[in-house]
C-alpha positions in Angstrom: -188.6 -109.9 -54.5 -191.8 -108.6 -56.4 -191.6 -105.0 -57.8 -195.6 -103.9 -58.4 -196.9 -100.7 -60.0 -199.6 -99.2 -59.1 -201.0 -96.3 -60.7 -204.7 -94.6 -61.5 -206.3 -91.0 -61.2 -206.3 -88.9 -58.7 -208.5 -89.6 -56.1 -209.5 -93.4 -57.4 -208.4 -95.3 -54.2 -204.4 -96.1 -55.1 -203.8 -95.4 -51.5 -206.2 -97.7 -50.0 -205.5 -100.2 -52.5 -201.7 -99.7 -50.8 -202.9 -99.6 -47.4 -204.9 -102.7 -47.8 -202.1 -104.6 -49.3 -199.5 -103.3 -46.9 -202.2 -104.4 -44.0 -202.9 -108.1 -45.7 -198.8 -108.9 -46.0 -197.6 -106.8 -42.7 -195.1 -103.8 -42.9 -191.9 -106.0 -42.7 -193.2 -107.3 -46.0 -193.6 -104.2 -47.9 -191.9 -100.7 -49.0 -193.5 -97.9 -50.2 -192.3 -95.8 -52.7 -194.6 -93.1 -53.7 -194.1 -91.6 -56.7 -194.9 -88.0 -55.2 -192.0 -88.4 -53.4 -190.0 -88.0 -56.6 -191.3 -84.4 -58.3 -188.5 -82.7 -59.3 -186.8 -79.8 -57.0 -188.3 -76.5 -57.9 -186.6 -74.7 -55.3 -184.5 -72.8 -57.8 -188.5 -71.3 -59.4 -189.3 -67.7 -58.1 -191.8 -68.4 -55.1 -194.7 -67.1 -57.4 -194.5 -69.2 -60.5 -194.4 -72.7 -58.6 -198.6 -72.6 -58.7 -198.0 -73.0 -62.1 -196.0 -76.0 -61.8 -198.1 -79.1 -63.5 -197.7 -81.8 -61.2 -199.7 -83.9 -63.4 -197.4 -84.2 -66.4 -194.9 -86.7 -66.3 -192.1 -84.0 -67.0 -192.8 -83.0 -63.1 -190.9 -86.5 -62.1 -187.1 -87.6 -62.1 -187.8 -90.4 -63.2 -184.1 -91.5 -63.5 -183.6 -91.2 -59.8 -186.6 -93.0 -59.1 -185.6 -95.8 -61.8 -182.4 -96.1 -60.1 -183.8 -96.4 -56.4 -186.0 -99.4 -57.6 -182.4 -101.2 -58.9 -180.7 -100.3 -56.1 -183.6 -102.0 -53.4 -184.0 -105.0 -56.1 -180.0 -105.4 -56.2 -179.8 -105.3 -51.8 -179.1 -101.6 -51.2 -180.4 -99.1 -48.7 -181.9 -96.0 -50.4 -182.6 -92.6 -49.0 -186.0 -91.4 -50.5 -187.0 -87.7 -50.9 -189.3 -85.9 -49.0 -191.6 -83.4 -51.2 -193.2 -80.3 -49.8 -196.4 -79.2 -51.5 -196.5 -76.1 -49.4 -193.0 -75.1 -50.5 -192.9 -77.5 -54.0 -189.3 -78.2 -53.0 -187.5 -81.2 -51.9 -186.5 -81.3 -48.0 -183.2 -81.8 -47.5 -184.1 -84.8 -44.8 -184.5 -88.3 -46.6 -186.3 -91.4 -45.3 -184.1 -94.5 -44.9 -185.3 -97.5 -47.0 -184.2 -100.9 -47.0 -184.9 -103.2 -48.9 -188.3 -105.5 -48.4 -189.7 -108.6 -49.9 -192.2 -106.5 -52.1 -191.6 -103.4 -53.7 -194.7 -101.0 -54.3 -194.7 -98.0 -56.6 -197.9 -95.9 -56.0 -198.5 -93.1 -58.4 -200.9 -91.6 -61.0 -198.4 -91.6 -63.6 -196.8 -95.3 -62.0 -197.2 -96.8 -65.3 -196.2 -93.7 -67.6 -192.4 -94.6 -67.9 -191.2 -97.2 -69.8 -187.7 -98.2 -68.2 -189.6 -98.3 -64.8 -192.7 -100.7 -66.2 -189.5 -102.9 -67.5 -188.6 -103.7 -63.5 -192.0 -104.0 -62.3 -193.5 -108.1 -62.0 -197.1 -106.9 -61.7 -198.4 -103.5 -62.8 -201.8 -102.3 -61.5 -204.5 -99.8 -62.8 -207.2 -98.4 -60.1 -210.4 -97.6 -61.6 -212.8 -95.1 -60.3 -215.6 -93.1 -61.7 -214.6 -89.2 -62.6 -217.3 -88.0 -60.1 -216.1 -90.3 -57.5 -212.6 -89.3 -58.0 -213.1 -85.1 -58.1 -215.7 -85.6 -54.9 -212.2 -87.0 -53.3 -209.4 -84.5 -55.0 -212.4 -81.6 -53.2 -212.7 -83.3 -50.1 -208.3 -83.7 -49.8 -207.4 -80.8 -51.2 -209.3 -78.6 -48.8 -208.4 -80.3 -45.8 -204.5 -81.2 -46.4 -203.3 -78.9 -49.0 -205.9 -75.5 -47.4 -207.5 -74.8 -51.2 -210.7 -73.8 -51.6 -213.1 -76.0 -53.1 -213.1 -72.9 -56.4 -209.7 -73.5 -56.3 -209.8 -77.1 -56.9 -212.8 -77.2 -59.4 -210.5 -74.8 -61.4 -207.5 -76.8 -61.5 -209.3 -79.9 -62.1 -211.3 -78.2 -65.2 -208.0 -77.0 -66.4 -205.2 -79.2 -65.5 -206.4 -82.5 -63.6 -209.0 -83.7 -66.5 -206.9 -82.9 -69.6 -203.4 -84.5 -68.2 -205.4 -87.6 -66.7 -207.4 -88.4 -70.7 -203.8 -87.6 -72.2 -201.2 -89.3 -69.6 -203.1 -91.2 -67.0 -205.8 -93.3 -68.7 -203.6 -94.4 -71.6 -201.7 -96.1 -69.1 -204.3 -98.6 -68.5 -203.4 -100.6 -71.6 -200.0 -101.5 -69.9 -201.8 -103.0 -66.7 -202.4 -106.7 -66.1 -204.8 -106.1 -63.6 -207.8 -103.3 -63.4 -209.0 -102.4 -60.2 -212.6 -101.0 -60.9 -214.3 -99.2 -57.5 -210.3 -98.1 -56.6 -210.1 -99.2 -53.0 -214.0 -100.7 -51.9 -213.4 -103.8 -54.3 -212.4 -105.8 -52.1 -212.3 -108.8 -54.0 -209.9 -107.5 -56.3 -207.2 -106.5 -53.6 -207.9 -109.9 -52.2 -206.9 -111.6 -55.8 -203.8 -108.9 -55.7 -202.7 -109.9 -52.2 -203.1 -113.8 -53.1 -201.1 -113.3 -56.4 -198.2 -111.5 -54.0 -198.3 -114.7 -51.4 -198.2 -116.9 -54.2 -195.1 -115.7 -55.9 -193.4 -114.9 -53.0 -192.8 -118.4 -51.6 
């Protein structure tokens, strides 16, 4: 079994990088875990203080329960992962049965941040993408899936998206072995990533 991190800013590509990787090895190859499916419950905060929730600090994660999914699909066990609402910012009380797969992916901007989960992972990942790039994405998303306006998001990236990804996100990069620059058009780099999984997986 290989455990790989992936982590980068918002909007650099993670997911395509993922996609591409999940394509190249086939699904019955590959679990998901995305680390937005682990923000803390915040159904017990009064409806109109969960905008303020910053859901780019690493104190928005339970890290523990995520840590202790990972050992559970490493050691042979089925896990029932969360289902986040940004709507509500509340977990759902369904799950999503997992079982355990060949290669374990753990896609998040702050993938990297914690220490006990780096410990587990066999190859950690950093996607790279120019700030421009990535805020024309976080606009283009955020309008479409999550109903903002693009004011709204220029706000929260001036106040909360920049500052949390130079103080949490970026230093993160130090801990990867491998820098994806371009997030998910470098093709050649996912094709070195995918050959590395092959390769230690027979």
């Amino acid at each position: 079994m290989l455990i790989i991190g992936i982590a980068g800013g918002t909007g650099s590509g993670k997911s395509t990088v993922v996609r591409k990787i999940v394509e190249s090895l086939g699904e019955k190859e590959v679990v998901v875990l995305p680390q937005d499916s682990y923000y803390k419950d915040s159904s017990h905060v009064p409806v109109e203080e969960r905008q303020n929730i910053n859901f780019d600090h690493p104190d928005a994660f339970e890290w523990s329960l995520l840590a202790k999914h990972v050992a559970d699909l490493r050691s042979g066990k089925c896990i029932e992962q969360p289902i986040y609402s940004y709507l509500t910012c509340t977990r759902q009380a369904e799950t999503i049965h997992i079982e355990p797969r060949e290669v374990i992916i753990i896609e998040g901007i702050l993938a990297l941040c914690d220490e006990e989960l780096r410990q587990m992972m066999d190859l950690k990942v950093f996607v790279d993408a120019d700030a421009d790039e990535r805020l024309i994405r976080v606009i283009q998303r955020d309008i479409i899936e999550r109903g903002r306006t693009a004011e709204d998001v220029m706000k929260r990236y001036v106040k909360v998206l920049k500052p949390m990804h130079n103080q949490f996100i970026e230093p993160c990069k130090r801990y990867a072995d491998l820098i994806v620059p371009e997030g998910g058009n470098n093709q050649v780099a996912i094709d070195i990533l995918t050959m590395y999984v092959k390769k230690n997986l027979k």
